[in-house]
N, C-alpha and C positions, 0 to 999 in steps of 0.2 A: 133626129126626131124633132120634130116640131115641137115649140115652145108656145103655151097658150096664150095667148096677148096681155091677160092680167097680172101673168108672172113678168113677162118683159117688164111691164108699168111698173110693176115692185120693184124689180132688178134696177131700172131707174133711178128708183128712192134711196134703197138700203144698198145696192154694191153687191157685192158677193157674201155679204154674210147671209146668215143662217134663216130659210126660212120654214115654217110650220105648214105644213099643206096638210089636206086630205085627200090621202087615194082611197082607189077601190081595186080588187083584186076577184076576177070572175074564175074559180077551179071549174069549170064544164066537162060536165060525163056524159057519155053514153052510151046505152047498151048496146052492144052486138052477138049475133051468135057468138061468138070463141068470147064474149066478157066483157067486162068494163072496161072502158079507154077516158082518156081524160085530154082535152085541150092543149094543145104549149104553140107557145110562136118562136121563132127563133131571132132574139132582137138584131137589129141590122148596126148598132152601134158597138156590139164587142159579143157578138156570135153567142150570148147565152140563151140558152133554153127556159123558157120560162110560163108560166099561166100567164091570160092577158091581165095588163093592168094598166093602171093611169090615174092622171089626178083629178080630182072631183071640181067641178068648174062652179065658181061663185052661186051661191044658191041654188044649187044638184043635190038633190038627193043621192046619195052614197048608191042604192041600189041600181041608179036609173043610170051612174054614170058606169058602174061595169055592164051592163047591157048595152049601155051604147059601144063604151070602148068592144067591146066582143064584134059586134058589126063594124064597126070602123076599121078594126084590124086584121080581121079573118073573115067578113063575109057572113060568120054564119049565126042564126038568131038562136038565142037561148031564154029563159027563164029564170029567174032566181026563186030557188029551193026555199034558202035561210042563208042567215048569216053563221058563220061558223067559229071564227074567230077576230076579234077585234086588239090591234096590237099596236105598238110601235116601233118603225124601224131602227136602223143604225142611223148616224148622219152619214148622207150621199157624197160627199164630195168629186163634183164633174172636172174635167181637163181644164176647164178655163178659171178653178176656184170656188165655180159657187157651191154651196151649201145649202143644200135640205136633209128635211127631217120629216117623215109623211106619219099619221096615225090611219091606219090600215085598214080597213073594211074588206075581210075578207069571205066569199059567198060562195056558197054551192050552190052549182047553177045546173042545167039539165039542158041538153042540145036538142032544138026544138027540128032545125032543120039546116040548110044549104052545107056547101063541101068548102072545106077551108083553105084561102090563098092569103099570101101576103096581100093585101087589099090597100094599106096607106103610105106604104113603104115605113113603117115604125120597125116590121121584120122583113125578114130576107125568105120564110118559111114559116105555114101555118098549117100544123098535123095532129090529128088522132093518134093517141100512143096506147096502148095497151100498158093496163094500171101494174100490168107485173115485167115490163119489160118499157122503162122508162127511159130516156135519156138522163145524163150527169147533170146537174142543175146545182145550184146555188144550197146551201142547207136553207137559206130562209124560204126560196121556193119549195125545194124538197119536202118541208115541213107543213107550209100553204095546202100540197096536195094530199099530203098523207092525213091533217085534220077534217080537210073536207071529205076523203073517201072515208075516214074512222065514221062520218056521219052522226056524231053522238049528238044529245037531244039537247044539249045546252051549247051555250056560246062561249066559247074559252075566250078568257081576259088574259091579257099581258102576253 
């Protein structure tokens, strides 16, 4: 996966210690006759299934970068609903040492249009799942989809 050039410029500074970023996390539904289906790409760096997501680029609004990340990586335009849940993750530790820690933005989004391909090589696979016959995901993803489809009217913390 591509590394954005601001992180590299940190990576520079601090080494591989720990750093604080902001992602966003787009859960995308939509309806079809047989139901609601929802989003996943399938990352190309260790085969998980997952909603799209990414890190919020220096001066992005939270919203605008899971709408972008959604076309970057699958092709297809969405809208953002609301946000559903705002969190923070585990610390990431990647193969080569580095360390992060992302604070979450995560939104229900609504698929506006196009059909979904791996589009930037971040996945290897980008599909429409029917919401009751999901693939095996992560619990932190697992739990991503199942507070955005609950759709309740408030924005869960933590």
């Amino acid at each position: 996966m591509p590394t954005p050039d601001f992180i590299l410029d940190l990576r520079e500074k601090v080494g591989s210690s720990r750093l604080w970023l902001s992602g966003a996390t787009a859960v995308v539904f939509r309806e079809t006759d047989a139901g609601a289906e929802v989003l996943l790409v399938r990352r190309s760096d260790d085969g998980a299934w997952t909603p799209v997501a990414g890190i919020v680029d220096p001066g992005e609004h939270p919203h605008v970068a899971a709408i972008r990340e959604v076309g970057e990586e699958t092709g297809v335009v969405a809208e953002i609903e609301r946000l559903v849940w705002l969190t923070v993750t585990e610390v990431i530790t990647y193969g080569n040492g580095d360390e992060t820690q992302y604070i979450d933005h995560v939104f229900r989004c609504r698929w506006v249009s196009g059909v979904p391909f791996p589009a930037d090589g971040e996945a290897s696979a980008a599909a429409f799942f029917s919401v009751d016959d999901l693939p095996a995901m992560s619990h932190r993803h697992s739990e991503q989809v199942r507070i955005a489809l609950a759709d309740q009217p408030e924005t869960r913390l933590g």
